[in-house]
mmCIF file of the N, C-alpha and C atoms, coordinates in Angstrom:
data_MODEL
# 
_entry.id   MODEL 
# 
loop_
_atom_site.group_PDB 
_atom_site.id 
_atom_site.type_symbol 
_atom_site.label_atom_id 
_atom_site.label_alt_id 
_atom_site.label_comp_id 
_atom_site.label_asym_id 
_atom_site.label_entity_id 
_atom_site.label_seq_id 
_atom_site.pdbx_PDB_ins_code 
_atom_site.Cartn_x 
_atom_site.Cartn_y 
_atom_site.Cartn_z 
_atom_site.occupancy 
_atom_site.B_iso_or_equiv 
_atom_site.pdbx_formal_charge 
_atom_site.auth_seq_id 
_atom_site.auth_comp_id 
_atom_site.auth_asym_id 
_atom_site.auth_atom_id 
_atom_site.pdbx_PDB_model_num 
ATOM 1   N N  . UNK A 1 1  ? 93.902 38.147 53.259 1.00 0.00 ? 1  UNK A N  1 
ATOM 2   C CA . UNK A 1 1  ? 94.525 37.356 52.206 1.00 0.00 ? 1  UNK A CA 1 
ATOM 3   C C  . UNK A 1 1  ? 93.602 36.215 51.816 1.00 0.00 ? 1  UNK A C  1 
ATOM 4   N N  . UNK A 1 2  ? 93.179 35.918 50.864 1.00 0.00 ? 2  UNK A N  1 
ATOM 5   C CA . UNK A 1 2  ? 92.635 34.767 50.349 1.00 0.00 ? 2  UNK A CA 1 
ATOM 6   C C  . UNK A 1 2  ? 92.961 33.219 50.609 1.00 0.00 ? 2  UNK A C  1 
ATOM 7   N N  . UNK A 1 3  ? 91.776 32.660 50.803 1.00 0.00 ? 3  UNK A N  1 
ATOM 8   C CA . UNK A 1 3  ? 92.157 31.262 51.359 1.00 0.00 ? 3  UNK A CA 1 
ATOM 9   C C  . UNK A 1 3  ? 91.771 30.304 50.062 1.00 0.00 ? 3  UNK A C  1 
ATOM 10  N N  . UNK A 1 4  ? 91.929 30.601 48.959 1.00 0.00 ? 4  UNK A N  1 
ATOM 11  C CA . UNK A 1 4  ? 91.828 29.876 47.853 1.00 0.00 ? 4  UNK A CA 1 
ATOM 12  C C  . UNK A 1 4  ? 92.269 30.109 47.040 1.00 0.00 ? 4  UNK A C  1 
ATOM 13  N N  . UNK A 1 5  ? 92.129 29.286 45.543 1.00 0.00 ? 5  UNK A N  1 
ATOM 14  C CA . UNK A 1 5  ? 92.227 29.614 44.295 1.00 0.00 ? 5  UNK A CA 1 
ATOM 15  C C  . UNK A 1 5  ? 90.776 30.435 43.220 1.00 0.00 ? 5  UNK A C  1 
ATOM 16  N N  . UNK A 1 6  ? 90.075 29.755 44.158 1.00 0.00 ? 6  UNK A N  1 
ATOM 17  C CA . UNK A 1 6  ? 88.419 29.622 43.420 1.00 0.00 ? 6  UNK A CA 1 
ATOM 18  C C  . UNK A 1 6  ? 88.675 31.717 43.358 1.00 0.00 ? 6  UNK A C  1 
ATOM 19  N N  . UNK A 1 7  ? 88.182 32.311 42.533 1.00 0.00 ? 7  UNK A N  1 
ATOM 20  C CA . UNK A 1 7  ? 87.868 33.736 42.288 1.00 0.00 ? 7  UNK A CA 1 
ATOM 21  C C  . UNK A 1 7  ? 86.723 33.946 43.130 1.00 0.00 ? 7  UNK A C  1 
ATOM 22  N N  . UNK A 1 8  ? 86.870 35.261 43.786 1.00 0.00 ? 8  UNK A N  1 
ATOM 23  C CA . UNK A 1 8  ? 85.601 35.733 44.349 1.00 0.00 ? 8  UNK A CA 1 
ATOM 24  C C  . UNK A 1 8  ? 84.641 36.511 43.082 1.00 0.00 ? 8  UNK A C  1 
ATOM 25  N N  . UNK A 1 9  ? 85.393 37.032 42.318 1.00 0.00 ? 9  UNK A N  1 
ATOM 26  C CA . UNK A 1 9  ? 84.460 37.351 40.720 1.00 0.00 ? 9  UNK A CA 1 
ATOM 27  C C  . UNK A 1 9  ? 85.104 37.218 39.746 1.00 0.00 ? 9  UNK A C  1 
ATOM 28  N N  . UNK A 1 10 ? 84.680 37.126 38.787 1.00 0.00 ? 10 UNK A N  1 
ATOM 29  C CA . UNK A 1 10 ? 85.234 36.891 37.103 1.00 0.00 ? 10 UNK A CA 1 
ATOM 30  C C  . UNK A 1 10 ? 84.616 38.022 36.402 1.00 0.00 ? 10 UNK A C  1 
ATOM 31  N N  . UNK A 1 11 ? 85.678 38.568 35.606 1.00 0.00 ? 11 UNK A N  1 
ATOM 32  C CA . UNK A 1 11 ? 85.085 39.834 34.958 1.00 0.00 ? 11 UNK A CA 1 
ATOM 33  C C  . UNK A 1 11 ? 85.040 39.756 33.720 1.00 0.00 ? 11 UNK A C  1 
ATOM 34  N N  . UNK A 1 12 ? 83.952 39.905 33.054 1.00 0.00 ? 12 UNK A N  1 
ATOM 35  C CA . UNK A 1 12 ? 83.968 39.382 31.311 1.00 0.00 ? 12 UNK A CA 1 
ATOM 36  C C  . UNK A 1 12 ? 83.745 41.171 29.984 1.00 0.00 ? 12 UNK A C  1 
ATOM 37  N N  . UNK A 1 13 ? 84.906 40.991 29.457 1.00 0.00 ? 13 UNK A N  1 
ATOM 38  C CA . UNK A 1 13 ? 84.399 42.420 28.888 1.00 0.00 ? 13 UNK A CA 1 
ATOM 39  C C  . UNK A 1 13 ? 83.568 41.852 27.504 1.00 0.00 ? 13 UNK A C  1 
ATOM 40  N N  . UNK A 1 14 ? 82.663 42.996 27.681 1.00 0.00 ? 14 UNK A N  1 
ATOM 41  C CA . UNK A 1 14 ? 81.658 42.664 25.965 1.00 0.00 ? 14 UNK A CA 1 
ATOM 42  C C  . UNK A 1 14 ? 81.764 43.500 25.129 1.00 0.00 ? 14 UNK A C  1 
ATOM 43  N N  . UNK A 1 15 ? 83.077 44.271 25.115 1.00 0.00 ? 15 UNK A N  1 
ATOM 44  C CA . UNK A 1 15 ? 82.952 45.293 24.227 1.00 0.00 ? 15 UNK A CA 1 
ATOM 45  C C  . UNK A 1 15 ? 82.991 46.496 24.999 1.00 0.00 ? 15 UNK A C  1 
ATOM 46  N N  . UNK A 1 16 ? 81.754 47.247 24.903 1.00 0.00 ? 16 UNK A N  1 
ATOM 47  C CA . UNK A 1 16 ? 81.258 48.282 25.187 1.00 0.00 ? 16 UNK A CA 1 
ATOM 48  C C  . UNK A 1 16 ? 80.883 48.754 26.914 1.00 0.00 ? 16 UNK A C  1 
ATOM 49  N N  . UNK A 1 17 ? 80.920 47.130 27.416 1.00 0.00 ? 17 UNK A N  1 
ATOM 50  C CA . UNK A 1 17 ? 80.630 47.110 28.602 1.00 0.00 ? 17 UNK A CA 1 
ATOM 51  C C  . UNK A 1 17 ? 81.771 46.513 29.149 1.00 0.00 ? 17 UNK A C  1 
ATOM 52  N N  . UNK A 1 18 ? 81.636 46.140 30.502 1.00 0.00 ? 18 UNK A N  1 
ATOM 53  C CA . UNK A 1 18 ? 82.389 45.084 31.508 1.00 0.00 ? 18 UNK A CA 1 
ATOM 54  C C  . UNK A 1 18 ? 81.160 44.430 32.248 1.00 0.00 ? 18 UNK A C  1 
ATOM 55  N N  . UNK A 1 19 ? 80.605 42.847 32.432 1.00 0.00 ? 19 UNK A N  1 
ATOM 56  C CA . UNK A 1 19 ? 80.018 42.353 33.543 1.00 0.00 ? 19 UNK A CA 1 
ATOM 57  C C  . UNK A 1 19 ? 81.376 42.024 34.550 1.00 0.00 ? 19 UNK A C  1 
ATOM 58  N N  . UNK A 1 20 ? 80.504 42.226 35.654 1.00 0.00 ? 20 UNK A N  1 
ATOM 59  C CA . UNK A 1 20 ? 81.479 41.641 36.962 1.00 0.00 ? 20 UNK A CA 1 
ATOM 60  C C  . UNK A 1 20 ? 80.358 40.709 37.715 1.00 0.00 ? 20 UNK A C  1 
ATOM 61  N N  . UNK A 1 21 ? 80.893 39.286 37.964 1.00 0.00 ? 21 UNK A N  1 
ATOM 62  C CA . UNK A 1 21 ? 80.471 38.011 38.161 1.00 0.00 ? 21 UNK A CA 1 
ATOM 63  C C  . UNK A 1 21 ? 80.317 37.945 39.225 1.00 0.00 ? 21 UNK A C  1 
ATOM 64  N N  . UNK A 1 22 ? 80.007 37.890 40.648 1.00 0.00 ? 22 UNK A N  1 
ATOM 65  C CA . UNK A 1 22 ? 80.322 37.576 41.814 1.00 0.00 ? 22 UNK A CA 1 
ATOM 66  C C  . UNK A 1 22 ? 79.647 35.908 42.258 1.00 0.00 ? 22 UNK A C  1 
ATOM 67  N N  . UNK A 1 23 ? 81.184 35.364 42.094 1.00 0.00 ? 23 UNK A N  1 
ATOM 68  C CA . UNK A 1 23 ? 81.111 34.000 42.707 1.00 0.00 ? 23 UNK A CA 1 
ATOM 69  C C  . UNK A 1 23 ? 81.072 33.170 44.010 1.00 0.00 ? 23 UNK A C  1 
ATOM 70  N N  . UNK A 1 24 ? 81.188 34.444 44.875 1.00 0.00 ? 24 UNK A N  1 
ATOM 71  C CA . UNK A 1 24 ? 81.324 33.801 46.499 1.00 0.00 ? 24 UNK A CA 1 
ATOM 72  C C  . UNK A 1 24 ? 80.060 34.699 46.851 1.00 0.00 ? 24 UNK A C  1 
ATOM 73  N N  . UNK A 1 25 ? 79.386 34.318 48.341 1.00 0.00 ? 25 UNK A N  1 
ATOM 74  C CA . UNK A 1 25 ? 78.813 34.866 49.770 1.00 0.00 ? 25 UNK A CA 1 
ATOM 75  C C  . UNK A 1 25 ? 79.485 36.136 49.776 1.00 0.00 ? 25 UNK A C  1 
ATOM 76  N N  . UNK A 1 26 ? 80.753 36.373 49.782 1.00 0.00 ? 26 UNK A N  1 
ATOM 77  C CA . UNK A 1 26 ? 81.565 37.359 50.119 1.00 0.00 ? 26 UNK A CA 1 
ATOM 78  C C  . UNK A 1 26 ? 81.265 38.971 48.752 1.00 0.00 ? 26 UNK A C  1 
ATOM 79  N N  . UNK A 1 27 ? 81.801 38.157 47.378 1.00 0.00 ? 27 UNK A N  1 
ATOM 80  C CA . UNK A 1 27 ? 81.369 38.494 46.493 1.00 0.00 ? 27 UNK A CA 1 
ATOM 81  C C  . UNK A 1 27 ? 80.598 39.292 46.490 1.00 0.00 ? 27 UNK A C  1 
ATOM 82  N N  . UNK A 1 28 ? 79.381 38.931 46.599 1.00 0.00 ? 28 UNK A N  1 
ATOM 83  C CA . UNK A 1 28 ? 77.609 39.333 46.617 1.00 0.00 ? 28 UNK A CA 1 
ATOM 84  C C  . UNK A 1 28 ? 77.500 40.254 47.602 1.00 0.00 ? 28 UNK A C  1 
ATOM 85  N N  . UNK A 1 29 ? 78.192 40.217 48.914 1.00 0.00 ? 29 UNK A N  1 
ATOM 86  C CA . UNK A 1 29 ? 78.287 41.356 50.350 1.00 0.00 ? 29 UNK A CA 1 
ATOM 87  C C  . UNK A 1 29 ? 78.709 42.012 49.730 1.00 0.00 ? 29 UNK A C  1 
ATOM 88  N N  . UNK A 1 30 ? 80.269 42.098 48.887 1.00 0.00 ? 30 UNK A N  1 
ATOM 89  C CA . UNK A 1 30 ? 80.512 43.589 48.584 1.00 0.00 ? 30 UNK A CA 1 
ATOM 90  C C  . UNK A 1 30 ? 79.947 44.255 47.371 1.00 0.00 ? 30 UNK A C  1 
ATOM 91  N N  . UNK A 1 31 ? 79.503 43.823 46.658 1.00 0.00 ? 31 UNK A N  1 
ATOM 92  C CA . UNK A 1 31 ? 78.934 44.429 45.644 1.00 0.00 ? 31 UNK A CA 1 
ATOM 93  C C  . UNK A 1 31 ? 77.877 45.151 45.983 1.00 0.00 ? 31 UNK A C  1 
ATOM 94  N N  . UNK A 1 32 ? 76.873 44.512 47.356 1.00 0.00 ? 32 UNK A N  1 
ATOM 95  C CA . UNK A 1 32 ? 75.711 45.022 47.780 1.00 0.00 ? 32 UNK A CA 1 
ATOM 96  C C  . UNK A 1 32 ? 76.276 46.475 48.691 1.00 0.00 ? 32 UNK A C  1 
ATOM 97  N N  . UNK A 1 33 ? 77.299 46.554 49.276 1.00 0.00 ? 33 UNK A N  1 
ATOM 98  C CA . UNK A 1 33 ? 78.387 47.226 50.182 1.00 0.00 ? 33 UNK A CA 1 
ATOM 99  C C  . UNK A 1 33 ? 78.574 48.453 49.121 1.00 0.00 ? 33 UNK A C  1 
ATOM 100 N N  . UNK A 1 34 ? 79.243 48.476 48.285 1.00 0.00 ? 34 UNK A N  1 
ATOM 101 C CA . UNK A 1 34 ? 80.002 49.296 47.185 1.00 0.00 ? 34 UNK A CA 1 
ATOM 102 C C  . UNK A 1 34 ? 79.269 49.451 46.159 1.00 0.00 ? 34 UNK A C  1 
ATOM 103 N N  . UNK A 1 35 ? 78.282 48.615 45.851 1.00 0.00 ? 35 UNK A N  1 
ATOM 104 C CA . UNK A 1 35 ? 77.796 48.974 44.332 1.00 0.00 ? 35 UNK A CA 1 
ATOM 105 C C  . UNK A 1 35 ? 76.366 49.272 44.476 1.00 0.00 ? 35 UNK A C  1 
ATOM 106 N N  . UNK A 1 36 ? 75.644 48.289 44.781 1.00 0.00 ? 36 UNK A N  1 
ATOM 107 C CA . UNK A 1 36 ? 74.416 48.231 44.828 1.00 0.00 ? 36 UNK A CA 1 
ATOM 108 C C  . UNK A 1 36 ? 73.666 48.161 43.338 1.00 0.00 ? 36 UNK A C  1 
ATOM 109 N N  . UNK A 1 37 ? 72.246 47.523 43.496 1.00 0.00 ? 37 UNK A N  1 
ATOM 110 C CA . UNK A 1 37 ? 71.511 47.204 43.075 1.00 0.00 ? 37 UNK A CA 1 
ATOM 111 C C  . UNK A 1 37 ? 70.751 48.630 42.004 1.00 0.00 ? 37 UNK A C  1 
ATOM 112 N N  . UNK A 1 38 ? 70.477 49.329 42.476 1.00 0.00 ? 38 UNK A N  1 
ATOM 113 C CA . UNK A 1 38 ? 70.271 50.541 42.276 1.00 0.00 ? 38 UNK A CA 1 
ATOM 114 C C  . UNK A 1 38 ? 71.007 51.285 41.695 1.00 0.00 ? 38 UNK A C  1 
ATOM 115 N N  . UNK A 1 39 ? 71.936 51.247 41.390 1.00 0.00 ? 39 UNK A N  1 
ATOM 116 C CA . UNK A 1 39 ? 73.428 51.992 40.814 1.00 0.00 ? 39 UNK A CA 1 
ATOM 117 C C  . UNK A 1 39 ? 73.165 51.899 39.397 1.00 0.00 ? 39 UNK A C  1 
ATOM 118 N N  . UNK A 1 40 ? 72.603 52.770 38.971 1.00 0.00 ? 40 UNK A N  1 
ATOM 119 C CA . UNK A 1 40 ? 72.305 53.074 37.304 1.00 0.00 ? 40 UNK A CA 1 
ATOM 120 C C  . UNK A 1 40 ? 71.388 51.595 37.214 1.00 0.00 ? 40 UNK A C  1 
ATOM 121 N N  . UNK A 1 41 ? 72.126 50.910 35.654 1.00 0.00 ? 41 UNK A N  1 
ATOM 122 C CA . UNK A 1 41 ? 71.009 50.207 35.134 1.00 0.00 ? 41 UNK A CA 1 
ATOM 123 C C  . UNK A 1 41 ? 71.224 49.023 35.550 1.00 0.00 ? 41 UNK A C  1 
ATOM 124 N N  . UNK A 1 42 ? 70.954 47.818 36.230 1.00 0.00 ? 42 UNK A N  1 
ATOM 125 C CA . UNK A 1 42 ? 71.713 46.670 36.567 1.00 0.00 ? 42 UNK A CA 1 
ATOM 126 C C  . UNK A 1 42 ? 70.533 45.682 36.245 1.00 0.00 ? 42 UNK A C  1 
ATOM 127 N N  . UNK A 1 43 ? 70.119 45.558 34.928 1.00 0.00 ? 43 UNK A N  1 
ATOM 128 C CA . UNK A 1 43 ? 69.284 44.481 34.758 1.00 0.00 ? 43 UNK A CA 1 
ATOM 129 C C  . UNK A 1 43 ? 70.104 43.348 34.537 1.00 0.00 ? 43 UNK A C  1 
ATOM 130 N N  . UNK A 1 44 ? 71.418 43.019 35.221 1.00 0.00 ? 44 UNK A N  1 
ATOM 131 C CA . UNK A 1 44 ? 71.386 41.186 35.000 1.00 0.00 ? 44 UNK A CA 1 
ATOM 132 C C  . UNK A 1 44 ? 72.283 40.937 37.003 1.00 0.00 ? 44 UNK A C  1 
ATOM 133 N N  . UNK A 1 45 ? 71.230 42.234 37.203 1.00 0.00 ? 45 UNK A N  1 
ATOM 134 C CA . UNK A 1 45 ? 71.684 42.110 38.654 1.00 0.00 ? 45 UNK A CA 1 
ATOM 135 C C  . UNK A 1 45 ? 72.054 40.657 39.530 1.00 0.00 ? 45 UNK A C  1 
ATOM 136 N N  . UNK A 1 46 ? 72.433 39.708 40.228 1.00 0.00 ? 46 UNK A N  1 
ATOM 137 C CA . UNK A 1 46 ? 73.952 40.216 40.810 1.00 0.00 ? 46 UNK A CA 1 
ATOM 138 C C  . UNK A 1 46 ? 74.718 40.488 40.277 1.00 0.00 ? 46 UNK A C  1 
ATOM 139 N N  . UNK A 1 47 ? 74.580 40.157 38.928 1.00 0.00 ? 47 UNK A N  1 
ATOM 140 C CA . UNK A 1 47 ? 75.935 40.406 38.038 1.00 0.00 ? 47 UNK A CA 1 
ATOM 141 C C  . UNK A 1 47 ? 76.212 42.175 37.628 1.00 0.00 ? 47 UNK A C  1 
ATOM 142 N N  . UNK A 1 48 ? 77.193 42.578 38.076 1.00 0.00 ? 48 UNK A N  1 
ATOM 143 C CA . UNK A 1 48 ? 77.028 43.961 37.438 1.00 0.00 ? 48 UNK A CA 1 
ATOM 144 C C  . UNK A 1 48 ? 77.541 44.955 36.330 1.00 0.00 ? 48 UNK A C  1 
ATOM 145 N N  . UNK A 1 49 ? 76.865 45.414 35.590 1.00 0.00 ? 49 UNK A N  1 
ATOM 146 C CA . UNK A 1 49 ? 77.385 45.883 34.035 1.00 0.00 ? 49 UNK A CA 1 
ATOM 147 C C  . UNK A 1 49 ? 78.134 47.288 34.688 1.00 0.00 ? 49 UNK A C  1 
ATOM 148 N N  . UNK A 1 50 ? 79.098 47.216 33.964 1.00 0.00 ? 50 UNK A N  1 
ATOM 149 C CA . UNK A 1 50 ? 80.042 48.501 34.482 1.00 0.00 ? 50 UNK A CA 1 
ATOM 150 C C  . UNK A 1 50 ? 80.479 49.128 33.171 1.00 0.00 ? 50 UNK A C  1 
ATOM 151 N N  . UNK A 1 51 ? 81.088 50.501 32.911 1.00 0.00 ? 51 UNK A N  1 
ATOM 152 C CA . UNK A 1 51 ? 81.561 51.089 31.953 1.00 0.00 ? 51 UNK A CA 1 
ATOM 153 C C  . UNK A 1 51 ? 82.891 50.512 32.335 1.00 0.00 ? 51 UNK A C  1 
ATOM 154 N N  . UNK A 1 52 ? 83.577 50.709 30.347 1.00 0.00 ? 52 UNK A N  1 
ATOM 155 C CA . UNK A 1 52 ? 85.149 50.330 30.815 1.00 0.00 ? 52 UNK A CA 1 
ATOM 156 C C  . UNK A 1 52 ? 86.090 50.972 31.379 1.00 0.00 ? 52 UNK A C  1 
ATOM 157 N N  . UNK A 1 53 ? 85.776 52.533 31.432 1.00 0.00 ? 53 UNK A N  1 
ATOM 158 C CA . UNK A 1 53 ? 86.275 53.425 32.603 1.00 0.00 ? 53 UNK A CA 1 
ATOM 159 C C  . UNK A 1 53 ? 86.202 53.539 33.992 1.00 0.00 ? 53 UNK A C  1 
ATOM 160 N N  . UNK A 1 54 ? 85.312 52.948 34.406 1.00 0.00 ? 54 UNK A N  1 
ATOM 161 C CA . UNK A 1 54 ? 85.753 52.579 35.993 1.00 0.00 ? 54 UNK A CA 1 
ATOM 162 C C  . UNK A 1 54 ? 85.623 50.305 36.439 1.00 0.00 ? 54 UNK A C  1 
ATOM 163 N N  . UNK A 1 55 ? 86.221 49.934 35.209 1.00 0.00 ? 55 UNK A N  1 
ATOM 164 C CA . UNK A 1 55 ? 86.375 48.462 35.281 1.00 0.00 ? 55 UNK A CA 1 
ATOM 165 C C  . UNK A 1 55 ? 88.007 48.460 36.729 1.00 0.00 ? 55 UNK A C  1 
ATOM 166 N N  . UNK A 1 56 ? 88.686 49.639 35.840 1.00 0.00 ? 56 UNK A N  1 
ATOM 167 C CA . UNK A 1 56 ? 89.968 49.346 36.885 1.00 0.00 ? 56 UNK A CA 1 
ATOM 168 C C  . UNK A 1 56 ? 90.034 49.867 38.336 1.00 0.00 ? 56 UNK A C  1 
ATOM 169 N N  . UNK A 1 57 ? 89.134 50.493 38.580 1.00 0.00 ? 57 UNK A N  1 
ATOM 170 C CA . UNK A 1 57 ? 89.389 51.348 39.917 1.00 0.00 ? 57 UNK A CA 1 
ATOM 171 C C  . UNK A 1 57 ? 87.925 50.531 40.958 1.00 0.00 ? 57 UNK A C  1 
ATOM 172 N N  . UNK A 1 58 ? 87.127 49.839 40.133 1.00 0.00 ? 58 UNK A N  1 
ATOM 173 C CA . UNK A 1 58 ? 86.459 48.799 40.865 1.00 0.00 ? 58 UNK A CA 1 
ATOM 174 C C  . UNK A 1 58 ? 87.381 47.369 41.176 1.00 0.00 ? 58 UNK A C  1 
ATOM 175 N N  . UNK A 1 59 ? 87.619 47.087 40.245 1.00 0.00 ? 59 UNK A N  1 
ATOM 176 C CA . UNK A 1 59 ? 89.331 45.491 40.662 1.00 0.00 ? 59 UNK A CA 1 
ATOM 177 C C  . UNK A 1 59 ? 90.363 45.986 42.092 1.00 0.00 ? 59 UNK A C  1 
ATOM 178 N N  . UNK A 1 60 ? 90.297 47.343 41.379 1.00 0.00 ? 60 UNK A N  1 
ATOM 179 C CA . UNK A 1 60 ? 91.560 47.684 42.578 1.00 0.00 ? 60 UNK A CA 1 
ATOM 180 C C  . UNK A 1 60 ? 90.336 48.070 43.828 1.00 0.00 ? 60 UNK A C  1 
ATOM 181 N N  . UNK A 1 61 ? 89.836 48.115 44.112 1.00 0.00 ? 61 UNK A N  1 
ATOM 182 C CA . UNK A 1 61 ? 89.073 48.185 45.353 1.00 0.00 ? 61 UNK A CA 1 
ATOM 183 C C  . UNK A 1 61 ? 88.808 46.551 46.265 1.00 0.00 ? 61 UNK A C  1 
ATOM 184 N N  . UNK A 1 62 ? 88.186 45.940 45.175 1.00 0.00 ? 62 UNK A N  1 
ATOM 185 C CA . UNK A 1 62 ? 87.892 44.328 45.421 1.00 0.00 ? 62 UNK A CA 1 
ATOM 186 C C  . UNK A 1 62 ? 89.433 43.845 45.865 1.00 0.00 ? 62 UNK A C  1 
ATOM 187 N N  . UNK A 1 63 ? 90.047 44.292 45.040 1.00 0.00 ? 63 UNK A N  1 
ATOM 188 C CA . UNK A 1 63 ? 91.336 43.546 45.567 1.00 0.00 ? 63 UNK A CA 1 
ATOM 189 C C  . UNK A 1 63 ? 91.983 44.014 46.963 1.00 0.00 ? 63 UNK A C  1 
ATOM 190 N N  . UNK A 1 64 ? 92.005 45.300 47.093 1.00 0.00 ? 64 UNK A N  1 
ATOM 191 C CA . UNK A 1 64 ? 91.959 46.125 48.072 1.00 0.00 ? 64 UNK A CA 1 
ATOM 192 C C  . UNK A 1 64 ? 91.579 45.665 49.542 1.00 0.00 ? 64 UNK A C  1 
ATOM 193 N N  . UNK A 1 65 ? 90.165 44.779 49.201 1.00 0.00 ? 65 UNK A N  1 
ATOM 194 C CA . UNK A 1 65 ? 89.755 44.446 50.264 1.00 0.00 ? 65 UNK A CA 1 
ATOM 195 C C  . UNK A 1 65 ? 89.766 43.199 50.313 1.00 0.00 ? 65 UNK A C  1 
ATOM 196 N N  . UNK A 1 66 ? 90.651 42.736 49.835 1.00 0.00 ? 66 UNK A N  1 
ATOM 197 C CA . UNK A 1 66 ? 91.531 41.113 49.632 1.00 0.00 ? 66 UNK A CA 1 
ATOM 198 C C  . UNK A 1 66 ? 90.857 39.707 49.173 1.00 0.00 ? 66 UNK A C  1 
ATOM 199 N N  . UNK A 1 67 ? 89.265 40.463 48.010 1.00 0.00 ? 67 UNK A N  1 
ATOM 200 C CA . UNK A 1 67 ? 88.895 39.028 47.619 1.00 0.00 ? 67 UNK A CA 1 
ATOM 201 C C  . UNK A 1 67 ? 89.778 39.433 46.164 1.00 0.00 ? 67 UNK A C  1 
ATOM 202 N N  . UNK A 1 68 ? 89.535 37.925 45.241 1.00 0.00 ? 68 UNK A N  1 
ATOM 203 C CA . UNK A 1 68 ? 90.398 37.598 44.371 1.00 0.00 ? 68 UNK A CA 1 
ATOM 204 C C  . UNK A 1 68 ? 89.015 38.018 43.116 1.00 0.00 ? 68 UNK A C  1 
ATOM 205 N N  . UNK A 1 69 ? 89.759 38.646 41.601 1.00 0.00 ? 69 UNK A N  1 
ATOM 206 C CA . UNK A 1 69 ? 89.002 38.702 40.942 1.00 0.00 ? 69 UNK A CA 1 
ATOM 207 C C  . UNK A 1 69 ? 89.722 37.910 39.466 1.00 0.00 ? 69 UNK A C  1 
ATOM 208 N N  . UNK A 1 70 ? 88.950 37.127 38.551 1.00 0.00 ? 70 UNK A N  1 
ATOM 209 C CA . UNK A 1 70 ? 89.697 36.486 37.762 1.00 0.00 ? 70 UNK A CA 1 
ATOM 210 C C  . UNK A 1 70 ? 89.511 37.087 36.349 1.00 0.00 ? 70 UNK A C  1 
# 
């Protein structure tokens, strides 16, 4: 369960895409955990560009594993 308010990521849609923000230590572990660096095209790496078809089944994972996404 979360010990704050602060978001562990903020997710910004641009349209065509989704970035996902990672704002904590924690954040940054799972993305490196689940997503990785390497995972298609990630030039604004930590931040990671996602299609809007798997925006929801990445939230529900993060949340899943009980950080907060805003």
């Amino acid at each position: 369960m979360p010990t704050s308010n602060f978001p562990d990521f903020t997710v910004q849609n641009e349209g065509s895409i989704f970035l996902l923000h990672p704002r904590t230590d924690a954040a940054r572990s799972w993305i490196e955990e689940h997503i990785g660096e390497a995972n298609g095209s990630q030039p604004y790496w930590p931040n990671v560009v996602i299609e809007p078809r798997y925006v929801g089944d990445i939230v529900n994972g993060i949340t899943a594993d009980g950080l907060v996404v805003c």
